[in-house]
MARDO-420834 format. One record per residue: residue in one letter; residue number from 1; y, x, z negated of N, C-alpha, C, O in turn. Coordinates in nm, 4 decimals. Last residue first. Layout:
! MARDO-420834
 rest  nr  n_north   n_east     n_up ca_north  ca_east    ca_up  c_north   c_east     c_up  o_north   o_east     o_up
    a NUM        Y        X        Z        Y        X        Z        Y        X        Z        Y        X        Z
...
END
This chain:
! MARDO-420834
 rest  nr  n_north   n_east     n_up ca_north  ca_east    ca_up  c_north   c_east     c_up  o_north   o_east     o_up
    x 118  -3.0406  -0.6209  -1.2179  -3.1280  -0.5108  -1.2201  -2.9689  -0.4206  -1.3259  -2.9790  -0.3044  -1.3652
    x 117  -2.9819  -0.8747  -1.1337  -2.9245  -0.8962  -1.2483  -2.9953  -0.7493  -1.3205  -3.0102  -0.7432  -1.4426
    x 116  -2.9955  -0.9519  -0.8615  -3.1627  -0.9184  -0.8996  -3.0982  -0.9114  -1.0808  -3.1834  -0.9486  -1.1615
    x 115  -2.7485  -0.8714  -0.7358  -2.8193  -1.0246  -0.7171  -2.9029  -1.0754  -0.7984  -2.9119  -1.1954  -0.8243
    x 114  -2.7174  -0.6356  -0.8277  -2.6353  -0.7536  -0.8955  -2.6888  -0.8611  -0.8590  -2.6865  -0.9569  -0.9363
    x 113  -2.8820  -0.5331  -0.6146  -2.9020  -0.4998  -0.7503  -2.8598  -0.6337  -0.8624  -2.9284  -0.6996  -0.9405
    x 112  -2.7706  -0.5814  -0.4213  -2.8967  -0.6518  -0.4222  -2.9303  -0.6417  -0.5808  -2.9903  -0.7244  -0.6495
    x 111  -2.4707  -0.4817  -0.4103  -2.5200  -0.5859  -0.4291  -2.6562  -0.6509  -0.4519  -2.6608  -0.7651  -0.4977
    x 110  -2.6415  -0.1859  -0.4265  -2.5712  -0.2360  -0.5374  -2.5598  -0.3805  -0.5263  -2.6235  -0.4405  -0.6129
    x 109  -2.7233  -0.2208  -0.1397  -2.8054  -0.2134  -0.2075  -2.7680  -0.2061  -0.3752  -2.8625  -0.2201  -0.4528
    x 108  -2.4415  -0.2695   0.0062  -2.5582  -0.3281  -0.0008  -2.6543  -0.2827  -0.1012  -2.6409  -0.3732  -0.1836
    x 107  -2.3437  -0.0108  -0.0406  -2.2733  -0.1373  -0.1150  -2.3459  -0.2667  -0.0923  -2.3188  -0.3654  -0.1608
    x 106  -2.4906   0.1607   0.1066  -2.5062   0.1882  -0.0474  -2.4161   0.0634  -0.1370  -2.4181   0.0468  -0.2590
    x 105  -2.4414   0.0923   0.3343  -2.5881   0.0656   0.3017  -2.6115   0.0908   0.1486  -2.7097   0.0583   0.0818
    x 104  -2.1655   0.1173   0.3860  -2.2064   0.0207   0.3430  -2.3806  -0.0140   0.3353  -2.4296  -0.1269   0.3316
    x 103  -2.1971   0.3855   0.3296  -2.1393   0.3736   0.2709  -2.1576   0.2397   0.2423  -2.1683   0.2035   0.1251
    x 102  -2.3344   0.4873   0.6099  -2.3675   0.5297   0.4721  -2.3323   0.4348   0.3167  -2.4101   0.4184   0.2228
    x 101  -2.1333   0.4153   0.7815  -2.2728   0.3145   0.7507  -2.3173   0.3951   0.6728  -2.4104   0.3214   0.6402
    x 100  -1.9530   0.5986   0.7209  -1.8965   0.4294   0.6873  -2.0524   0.3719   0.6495  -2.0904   0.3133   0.5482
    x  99  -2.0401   0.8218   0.7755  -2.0416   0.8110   0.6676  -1.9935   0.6544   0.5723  -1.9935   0.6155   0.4555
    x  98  -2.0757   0.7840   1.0324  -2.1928   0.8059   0.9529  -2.1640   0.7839   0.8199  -2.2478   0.7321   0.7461
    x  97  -1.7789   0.7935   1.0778  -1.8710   0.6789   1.1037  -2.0301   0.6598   1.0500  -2.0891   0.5533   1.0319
    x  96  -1.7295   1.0408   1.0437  -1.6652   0.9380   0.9489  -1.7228   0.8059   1.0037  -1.6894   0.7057   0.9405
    x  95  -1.8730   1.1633   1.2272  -1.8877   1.1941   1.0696  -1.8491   1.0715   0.9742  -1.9049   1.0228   0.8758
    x  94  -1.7346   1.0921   1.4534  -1.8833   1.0581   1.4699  -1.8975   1.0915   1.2842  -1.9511   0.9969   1.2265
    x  93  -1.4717   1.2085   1.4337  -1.4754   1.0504   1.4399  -1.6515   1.0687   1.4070  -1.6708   1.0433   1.2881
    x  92  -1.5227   1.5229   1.4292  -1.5241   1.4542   1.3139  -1.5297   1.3241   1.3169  -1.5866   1.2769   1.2185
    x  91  -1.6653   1.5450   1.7004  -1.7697   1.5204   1.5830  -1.6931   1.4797   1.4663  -1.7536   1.4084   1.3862
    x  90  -1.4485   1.4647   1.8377  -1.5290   1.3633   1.8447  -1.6465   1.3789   1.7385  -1.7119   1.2853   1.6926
    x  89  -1.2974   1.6826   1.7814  -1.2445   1.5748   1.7143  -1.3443   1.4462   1.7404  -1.3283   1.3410   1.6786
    x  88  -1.4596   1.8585   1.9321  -1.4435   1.9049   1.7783  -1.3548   1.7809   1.6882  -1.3441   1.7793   1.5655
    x  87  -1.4297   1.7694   2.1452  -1.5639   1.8042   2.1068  -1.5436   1.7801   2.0000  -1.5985   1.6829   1.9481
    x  86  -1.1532   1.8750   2.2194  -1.2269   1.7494   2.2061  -1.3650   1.6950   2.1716  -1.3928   1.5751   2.1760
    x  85  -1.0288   2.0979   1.9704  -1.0877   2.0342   2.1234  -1.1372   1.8921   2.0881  -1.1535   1.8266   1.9852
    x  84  -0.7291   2.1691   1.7917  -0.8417   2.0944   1.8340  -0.8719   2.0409   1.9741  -0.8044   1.9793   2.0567
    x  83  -0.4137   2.2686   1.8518  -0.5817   2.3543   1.7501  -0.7158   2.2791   1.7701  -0.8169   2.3488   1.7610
    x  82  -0.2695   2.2331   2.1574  -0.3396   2.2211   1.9801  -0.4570   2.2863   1.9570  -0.5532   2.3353   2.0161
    x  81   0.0010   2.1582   2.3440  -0.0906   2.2970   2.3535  -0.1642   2.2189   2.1548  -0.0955   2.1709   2.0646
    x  80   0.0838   1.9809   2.4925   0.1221   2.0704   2.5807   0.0229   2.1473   2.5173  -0.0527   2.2104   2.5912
    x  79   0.0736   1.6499   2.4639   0.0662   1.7485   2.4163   0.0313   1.8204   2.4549  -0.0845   1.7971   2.4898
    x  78   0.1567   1.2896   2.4953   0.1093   1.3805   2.5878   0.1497   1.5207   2.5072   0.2686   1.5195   2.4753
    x  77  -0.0003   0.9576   2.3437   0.0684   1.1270   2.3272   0.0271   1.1843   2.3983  -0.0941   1.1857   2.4196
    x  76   0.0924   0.6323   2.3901   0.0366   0.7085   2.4486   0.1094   0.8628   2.3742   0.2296   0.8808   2.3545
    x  75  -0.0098   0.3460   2.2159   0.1119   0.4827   2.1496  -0.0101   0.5616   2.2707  -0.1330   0.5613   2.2638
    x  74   0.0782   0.0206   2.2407  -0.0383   0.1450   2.2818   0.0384   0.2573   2.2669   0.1545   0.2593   2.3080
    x  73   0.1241  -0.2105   2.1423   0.0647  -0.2120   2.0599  -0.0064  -0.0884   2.1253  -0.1239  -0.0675   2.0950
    x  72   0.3517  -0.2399   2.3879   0.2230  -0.3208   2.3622   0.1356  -0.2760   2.3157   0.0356  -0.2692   2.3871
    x  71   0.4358   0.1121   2.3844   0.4727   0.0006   2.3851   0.3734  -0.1011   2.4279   0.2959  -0.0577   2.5132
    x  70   0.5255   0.4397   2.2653   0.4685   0.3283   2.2402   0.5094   0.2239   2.3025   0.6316   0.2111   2.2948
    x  69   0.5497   0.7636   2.3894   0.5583   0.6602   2.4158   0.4559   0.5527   2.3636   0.3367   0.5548   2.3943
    x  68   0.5403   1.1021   2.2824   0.4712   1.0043   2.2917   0.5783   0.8831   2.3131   0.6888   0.8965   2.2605
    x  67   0.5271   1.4751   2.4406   0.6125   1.3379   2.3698   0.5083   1.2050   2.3694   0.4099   1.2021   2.4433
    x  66   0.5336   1.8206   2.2877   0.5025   1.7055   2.3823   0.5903   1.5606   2.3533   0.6836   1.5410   2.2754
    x  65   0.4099   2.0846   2.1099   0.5421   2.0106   2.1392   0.4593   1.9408   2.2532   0.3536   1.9814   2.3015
    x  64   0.2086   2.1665   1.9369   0.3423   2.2591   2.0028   0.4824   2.2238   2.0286   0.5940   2.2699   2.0046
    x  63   0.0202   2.0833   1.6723   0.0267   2.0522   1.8227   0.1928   2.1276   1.8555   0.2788   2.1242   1.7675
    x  62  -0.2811   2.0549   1.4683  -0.1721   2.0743   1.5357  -0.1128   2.0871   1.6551  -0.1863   2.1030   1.7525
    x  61  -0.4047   1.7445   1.3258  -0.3970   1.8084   1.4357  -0.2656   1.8972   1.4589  -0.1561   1.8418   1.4690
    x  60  -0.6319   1.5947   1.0791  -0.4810   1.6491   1.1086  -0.5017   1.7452   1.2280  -0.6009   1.8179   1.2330
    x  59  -0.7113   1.2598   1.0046  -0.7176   1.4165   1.0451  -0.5973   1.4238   1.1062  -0.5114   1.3498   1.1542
    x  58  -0.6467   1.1897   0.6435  -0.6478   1.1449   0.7476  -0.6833   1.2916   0.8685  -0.6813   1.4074   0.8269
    x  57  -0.9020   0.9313   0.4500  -0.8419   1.0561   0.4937  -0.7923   1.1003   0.6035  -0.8640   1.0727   0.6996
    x  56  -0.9911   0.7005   0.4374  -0.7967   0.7010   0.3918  -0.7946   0.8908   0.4356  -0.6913   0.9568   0.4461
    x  55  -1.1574   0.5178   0.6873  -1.1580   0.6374   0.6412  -1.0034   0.6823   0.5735  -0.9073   0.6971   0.6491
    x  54  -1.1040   0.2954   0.8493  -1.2538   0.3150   0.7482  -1.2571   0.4136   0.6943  -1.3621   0.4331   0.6330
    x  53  -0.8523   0.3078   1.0136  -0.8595   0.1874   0.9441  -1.0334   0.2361   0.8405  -1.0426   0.1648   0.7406
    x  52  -0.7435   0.6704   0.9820  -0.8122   0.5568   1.0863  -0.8576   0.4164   0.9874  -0.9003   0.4452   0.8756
    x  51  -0.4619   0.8732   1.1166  -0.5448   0.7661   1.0002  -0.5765   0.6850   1.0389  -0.5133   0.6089   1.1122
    x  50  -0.3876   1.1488   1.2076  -0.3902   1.0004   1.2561  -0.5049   0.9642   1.1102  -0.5892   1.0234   1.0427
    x  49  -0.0734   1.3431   1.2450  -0.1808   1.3163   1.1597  -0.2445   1.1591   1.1663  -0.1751   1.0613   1.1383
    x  48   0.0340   1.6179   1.3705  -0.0044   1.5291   1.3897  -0.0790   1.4511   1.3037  -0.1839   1.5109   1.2799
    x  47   0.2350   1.8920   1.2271   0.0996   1.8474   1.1932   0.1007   1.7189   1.2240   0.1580   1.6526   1.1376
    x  46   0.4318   2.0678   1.5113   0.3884   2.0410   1.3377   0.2851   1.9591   1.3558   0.2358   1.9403   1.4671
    x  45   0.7372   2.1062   1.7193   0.5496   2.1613   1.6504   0.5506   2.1381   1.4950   0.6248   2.1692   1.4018
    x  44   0.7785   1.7963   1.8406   0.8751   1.9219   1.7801   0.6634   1.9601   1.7496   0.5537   1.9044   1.7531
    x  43   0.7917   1.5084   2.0847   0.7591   1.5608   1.9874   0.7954   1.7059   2.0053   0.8304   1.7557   2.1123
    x  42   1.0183   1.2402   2.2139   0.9646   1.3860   2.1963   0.9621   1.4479   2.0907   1.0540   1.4637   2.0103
    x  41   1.0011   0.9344   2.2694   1.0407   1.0036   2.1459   0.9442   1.1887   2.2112   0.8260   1.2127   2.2359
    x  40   1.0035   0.6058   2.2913   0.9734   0.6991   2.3627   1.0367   0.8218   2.2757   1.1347   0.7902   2.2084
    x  39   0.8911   0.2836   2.1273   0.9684   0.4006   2.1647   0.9679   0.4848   2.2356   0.8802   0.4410   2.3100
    x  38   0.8718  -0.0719   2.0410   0.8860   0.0286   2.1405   0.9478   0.1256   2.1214   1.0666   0.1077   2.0945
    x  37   0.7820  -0.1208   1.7029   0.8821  -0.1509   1.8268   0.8725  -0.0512   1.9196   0.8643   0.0641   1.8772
    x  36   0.4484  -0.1710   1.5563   0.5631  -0.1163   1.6092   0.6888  -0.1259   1.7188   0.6525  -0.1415   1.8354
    x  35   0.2272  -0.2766   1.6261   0.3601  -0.3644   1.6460   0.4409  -0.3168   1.5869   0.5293  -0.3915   1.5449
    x  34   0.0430  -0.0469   1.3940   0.0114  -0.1716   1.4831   0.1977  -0.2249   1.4666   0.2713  -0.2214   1.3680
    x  33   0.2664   0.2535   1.2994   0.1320   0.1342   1.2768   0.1623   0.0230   1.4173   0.2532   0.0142   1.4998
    x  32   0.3375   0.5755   1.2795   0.3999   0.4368   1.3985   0.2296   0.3687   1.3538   0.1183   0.4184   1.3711
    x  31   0.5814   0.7411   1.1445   0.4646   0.7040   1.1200   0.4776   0.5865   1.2126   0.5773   0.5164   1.2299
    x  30   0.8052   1.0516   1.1928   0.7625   0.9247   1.2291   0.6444   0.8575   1.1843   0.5617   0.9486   1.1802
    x  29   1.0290   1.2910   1.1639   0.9233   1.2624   1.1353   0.9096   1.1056   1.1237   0.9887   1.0391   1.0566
    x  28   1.2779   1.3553   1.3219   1.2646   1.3718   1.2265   1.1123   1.2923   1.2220   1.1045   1.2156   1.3179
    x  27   1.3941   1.4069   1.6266   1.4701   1.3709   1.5427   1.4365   1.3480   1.3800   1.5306   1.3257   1.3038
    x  26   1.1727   1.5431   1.7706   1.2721   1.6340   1.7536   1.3781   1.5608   1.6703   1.4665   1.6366   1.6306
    x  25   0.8629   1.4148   1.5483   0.9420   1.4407   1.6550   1.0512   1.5111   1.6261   1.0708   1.5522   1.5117
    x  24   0.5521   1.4398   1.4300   0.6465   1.5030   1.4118   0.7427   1.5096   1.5067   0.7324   1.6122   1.5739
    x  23   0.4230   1.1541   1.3180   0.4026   1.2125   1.4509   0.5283   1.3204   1.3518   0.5775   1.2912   1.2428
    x  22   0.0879   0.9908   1.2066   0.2153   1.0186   1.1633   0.2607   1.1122   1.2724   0.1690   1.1643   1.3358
    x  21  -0.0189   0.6412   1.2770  -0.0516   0.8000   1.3347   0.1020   0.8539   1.3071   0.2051   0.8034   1.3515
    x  20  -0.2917   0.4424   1.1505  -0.1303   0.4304   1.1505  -0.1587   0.6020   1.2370  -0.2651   0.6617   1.2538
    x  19  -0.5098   0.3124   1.2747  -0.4448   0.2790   1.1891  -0.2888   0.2473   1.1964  -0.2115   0.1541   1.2182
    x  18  -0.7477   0.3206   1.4795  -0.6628   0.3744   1.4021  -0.5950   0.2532   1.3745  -0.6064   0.1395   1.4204
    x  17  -0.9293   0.2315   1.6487  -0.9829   0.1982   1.5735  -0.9011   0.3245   1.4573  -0.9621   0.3965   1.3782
    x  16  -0.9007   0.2880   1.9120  -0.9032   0.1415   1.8921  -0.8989   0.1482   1.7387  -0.8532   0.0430   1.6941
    x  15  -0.8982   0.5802   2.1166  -0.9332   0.4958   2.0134  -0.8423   0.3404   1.9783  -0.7335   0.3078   2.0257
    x  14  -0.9079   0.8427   2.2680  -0.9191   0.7248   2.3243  -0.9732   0.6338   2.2038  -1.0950   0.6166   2.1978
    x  13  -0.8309   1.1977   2.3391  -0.8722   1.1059   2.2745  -0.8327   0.9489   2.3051  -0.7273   0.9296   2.3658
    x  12  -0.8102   1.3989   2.4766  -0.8495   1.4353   2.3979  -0.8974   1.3087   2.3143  -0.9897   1.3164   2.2332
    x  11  -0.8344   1.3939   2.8115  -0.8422   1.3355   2.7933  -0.8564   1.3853   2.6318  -0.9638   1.4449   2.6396
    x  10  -0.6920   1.6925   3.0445  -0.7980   1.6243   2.9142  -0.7537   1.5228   2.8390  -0.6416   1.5354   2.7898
    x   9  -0.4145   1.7968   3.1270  -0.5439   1.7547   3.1928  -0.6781   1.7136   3.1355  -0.7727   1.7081   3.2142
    x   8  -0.2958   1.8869   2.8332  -0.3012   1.9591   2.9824  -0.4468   1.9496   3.0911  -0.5343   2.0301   3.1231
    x   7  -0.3606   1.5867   2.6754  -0.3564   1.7489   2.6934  -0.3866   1.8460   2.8181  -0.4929   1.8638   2.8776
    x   6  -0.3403   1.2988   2.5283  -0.3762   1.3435   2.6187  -0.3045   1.5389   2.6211  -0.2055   1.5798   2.5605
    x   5  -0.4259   1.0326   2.3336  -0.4161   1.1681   2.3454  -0.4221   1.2623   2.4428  -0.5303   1.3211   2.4443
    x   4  -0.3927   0.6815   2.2539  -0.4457   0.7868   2.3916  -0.3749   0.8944   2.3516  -0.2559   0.8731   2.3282
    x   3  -0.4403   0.4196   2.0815  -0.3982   0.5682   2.0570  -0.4876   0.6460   2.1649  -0.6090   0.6665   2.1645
    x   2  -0.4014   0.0453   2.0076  -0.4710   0.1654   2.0711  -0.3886   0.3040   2.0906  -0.2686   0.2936   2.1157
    x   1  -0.4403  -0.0613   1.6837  -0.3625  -0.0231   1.7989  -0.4421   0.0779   1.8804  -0.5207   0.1641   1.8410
END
C-alpha cells in the first residue's frame, strides 16, 4: 500500500513498500494493511508504528495529534508535531535496505554452498 506522511509543510514520507502501519486514534488504536476499508479517523498522541514488508522490525514514530485518511489502497497521515525528521527516517529506510541486500547475498552464498554439497 502506499503510505504518505505529511507534517507542517514537509513531505516526511512517501512509500510503497509497507506493510501494515499501526496508528493511535481518538477512538482506540488501529492497524491498517493493504485493502483496508476506507476511513478517515483522527489521530490522539502516541507511538505511530509502520512495518515494512523486508524488515519485522517496526519504526516507531512519535506524533501529537493529526488525522489519516485511507482510501484505494493509500493511507494519507497529516501530523501536527514528531520526534523524527526526515533525514532521520530516510537513513533508517536506507539501513534496512542495506541490510536486505546484505542479507540476500548471504542466502546466496549458503545456497552455493548446498549446491557444491560444501
Amino acid at each position: 500500500m502506499q503510505v504518505n506522511i505529511y507534517t507542517t509543510g514537509k513531505v516526511l514520507l512517501e512509500n510503497t513498500n509497507i506493510q501494515s502501519v499501526y496508528l493511535p486514534t481518538v477512538t482506540g488504536d488501529i492497524e491498517i494493511y493493504d485493502n483496508h476499508v476506507p476511513i478517515i479517523s483522527k489521530l490522539k498522541p502516541g507511538t505511530l508504528k509502520l512495518y515494512y514488508y523486508d524488515d519485522p522490525k517496526p519504526i516507531f514514530v512519535q506524533i501529537e495529534d493529526g488525522f489519516l485518511v485511507f482510501r484505494d489502497n493509500c493511507l494519507n497521515i497529516i501530523i501536527t508535531k514528531t520526534n523524527i525528521t526526515l533525514e532521520e527516517l530516510r537513513e533508517i529506510e536506507e539501513q534496512a535496505i542495506r541490510k536486505k541486500d546484505k542479507n540476500i547475498g548471504l542466502e546466496d552464498h549458503i545456497n552455493e554452498k548446498d549446491a557444491l554439497n560444501i
